[in-house]
C-alpha positions in Angstrom: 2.4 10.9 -6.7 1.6 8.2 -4.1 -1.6 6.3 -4.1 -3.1 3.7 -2.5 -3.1 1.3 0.7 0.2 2.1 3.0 0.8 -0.2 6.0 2.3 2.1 8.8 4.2 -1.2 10.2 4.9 -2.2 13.8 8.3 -3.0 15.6 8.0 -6.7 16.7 10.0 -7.0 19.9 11.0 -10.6 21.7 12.6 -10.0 24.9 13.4 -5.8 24.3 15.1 -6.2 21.3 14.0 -6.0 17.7 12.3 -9.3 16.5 13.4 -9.5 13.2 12.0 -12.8 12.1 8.5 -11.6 13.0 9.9 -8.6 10.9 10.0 -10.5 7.9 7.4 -12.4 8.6 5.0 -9.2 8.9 6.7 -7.4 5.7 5.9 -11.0 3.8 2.4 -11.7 4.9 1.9 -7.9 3.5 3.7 -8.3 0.3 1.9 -11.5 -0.8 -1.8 -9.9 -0.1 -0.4 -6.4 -3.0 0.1 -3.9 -0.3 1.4 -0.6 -2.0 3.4 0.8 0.8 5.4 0.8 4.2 5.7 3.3 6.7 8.5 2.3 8.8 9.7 3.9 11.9 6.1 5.8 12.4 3.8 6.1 15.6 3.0 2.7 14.9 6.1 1.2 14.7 6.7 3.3 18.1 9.5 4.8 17.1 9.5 7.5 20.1 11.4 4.2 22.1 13.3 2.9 19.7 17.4 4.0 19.6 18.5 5.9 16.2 20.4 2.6 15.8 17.7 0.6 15.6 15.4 2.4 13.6 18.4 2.9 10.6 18.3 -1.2 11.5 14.5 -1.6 11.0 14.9 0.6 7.9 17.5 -1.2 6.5 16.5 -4.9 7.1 12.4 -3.6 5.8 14.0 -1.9 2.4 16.0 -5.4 2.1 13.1 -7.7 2.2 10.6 -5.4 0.3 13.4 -5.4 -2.6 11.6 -2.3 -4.4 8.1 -4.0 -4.8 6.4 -1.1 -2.8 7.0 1.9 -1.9 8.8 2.9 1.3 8.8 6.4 3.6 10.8 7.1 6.8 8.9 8.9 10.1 12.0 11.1 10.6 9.9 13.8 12.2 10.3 14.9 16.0 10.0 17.6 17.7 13.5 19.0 17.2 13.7 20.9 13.7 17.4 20.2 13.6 17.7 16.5 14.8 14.7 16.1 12.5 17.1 17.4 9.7 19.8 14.5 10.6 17.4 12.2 10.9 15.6 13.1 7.3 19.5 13.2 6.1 20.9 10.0 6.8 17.4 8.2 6.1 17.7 9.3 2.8 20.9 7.2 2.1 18.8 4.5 2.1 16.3 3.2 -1.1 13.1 5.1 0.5 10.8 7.1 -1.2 10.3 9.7 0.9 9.9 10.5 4.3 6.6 10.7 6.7 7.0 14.3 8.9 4.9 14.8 12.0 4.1 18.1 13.3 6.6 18.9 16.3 4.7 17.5 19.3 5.0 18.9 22.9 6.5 22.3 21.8 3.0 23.5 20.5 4.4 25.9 17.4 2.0 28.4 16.2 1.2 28.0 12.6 4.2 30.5 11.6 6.6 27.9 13.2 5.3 25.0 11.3 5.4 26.5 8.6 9.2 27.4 9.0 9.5 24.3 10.4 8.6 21.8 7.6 10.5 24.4 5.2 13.5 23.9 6.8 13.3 20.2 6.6 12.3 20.1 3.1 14.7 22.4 1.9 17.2 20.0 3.6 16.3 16.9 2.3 17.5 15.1 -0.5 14.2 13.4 -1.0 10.5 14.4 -0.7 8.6 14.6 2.6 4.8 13.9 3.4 3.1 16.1 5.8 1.6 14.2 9.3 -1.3 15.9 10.2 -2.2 14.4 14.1 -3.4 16.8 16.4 -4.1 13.7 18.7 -1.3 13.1 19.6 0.6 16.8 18.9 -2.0 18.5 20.3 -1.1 21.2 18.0 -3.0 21.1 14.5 -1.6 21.8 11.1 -4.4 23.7 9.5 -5.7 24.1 6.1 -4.4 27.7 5.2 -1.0 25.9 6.5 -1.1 22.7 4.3 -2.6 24.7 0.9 0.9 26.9 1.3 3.3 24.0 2.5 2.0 22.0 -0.5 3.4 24.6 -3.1 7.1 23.5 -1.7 8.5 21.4 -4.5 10.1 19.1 -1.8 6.9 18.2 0.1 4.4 15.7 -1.5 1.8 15.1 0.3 -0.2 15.0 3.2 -1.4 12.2 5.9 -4.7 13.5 7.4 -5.5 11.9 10.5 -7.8 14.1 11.8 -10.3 12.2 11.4 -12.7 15.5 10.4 -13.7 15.4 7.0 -15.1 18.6 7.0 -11.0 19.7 7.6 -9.8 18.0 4.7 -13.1 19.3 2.6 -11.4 22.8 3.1 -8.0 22.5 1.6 -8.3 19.3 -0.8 -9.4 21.2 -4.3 -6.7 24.1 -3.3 -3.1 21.7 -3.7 -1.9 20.6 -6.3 -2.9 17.7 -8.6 -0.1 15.9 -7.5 -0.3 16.2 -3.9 -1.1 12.8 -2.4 -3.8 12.9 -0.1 -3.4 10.3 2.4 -5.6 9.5 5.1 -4.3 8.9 8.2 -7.8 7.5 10.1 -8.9 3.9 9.4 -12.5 4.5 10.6 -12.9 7.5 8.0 -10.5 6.4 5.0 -12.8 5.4 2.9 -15.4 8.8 2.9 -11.9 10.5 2.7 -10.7 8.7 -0.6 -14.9 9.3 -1.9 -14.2 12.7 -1.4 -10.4 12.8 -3.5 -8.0 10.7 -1.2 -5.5 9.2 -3.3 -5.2 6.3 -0.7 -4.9 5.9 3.4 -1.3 4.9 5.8 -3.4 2.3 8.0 -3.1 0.4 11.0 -5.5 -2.2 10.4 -4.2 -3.1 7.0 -1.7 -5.3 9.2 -4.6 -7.7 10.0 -6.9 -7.3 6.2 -4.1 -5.9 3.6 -6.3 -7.5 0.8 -9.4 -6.5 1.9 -8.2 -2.4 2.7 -6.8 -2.5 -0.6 -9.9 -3.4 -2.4 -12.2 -0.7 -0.5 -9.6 1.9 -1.3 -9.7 0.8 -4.8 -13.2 1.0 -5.0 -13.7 4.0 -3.1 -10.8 5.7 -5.8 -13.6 4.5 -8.5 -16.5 5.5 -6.8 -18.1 2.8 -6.1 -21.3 4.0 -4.7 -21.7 0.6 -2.5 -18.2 1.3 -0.9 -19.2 3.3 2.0 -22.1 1.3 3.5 -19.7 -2.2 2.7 -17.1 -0.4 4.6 -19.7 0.6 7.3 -20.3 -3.0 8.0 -15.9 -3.4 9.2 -16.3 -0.8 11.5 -16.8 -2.7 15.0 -13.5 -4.8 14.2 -11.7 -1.5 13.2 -13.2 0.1 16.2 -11.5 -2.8 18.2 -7.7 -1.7 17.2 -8.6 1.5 19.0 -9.8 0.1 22.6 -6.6 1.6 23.5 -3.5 3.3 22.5 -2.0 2.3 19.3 -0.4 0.2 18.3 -1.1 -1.8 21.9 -4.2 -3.8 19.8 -2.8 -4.2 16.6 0.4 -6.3 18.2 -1.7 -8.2 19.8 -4.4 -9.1 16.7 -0.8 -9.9 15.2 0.2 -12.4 17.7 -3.4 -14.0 17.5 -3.2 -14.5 14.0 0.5 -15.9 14.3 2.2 -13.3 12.6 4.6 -12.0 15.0 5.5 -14.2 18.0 4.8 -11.5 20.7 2.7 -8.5 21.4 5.3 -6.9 23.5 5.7 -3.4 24.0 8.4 -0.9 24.9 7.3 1.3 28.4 5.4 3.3 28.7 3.4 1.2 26.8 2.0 -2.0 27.6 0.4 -4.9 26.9 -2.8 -5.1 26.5 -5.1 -6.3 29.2 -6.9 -9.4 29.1 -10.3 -7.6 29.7 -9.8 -6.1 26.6 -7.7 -8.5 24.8 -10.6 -10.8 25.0 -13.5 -8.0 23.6 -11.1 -7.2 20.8 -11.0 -11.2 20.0 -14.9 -11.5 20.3 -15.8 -9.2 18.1 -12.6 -10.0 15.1 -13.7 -13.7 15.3 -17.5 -12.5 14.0 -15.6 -11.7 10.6 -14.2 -14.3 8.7 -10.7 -14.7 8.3 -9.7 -12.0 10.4 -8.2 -14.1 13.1 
């Protein structure tokens, strides 16, 4: 089963291409403060833009510098059942532990074609797939009748929720099996969500406090009864990762701190503005060590 803090990494880019010193300079930073996981090739790591090419390149060069200290999944999904197939395939030829499946976006399945859907593609792969639960972005949901019967597949693992409504994960969390990691998929929530039986989150702002996200999920796995109202206290720094689209803030936070030597994005994403460049830097610089 996976557990605990799992960084869903960005794609550095200098210029349009791939930055790959950043790269290694991101994957290093995270290694040193005992992260337990990349997600490469995910929303975050926009993906959508990037060429198959170049994601098998990110894959590679991130499974290469991690050297099997952590564990790694692949976002293969898409909203193409069969090129989600290839994709699940030929990731699995490299030393990943899985791979991170998002509910077909754009399409809007009903819940009989997601569940045929992630069937298919678990049948197919060699190696086990995590559920990505975003109705955000998909529009369409995966609901809780929907992940209670995926889970009994022996080829799908887990789950990241990132709905961000407790009360939906409340309704399927006690009906999976034990083994079925429970990842939340919401930075703002993760902690409630490991309180209530998460086994861990896949987070964005782990790129700018890996130690500290690893320590709340810890404690929040333990029950610490503290955790929640410490947590409470991060929120307006969290908050400012989300004054737009993801993962917009994040590169920028990453460039502030000196981690990656751009914040550049791929269109039809874009930099972010200056306006709210500087409230995101306002309110990080009230907590220590952030920036």
């Amino acid at each position: 089963m996976l557990s605990g803090v799992f960084t869903a990494l960005v794609t550095p880019f200098k210029e349009g291409k791939i930055d790959f010193s950043s790269l290694e300079n991101l994957v290093n930073n995270q290694l040193q403060a005992g992260i337990h996981g990349f997600v490469v090739c995910g929303t975050t790591g926009e993906s959508v833009t990037l060429s198959e090419e170049e994601q098998f390149k990110v894959l590679s060069f991130v499974c290469e510098k991690a050297k099997g200290k952590v564990k790694i999944l692949f976002g293969s999904g898409s909203n193409s059942t069969s090129k989600t197939i290839s994709m699940s395939v030929k990731a699995c030829e490299y030393p990943i532990d899985g791979l991170l499946v998002v509910v077909p976006y754009y399409n809007k399945p009903p819940q009989e074609g997601l569940l045929a859907h992630f069937r298919a593609v678990a049948d197919a792969s060699p190696k086990p797939i995590v559920l990505y639960n975003v109705p955000g972005r998909t529009i369409t949901p995966l609901e809780p009748d929907s992940i209670i019967s995926l889970s009994q597949h022996p080829n799908i693992m887990g789950v990241k929720e990132a709905n961000g409504d407790l009360n939906n994960f409340k309704k399927y969390k006690d009906k999976v099996p034990q083994d079925f990691s429970l990842f939340s998929g919401d930075d703002e929530s993760c902690v409630d969500f490991c309180l209530l039986g998460g086994h861990g989150v896949i987070s964005v702002c782990s790129h700018i406090a890996p130690k500290e996200m690893v320590n709340y999920i810890h404690r929040a796995r333990q029950h610490d009864p503290e955790v929640s109202q410490d947590f409470q206290s991060q929120q307006p720094w969290i908050k400012s990762l989300y004054l737009t689209s993801n993962p917009i803030p994040v590169k920028a936070a990453l460039q502030l701190k000196g981690i990656i030597s751009t914040d550049e994005m791929r269109l039809p994403l874009v930099a972010m503005n200056e306006t709210l460049k500087n409230q995101m830097t306002t309110t990080m610089k009230q907590f220590k060590g952030l920036l």
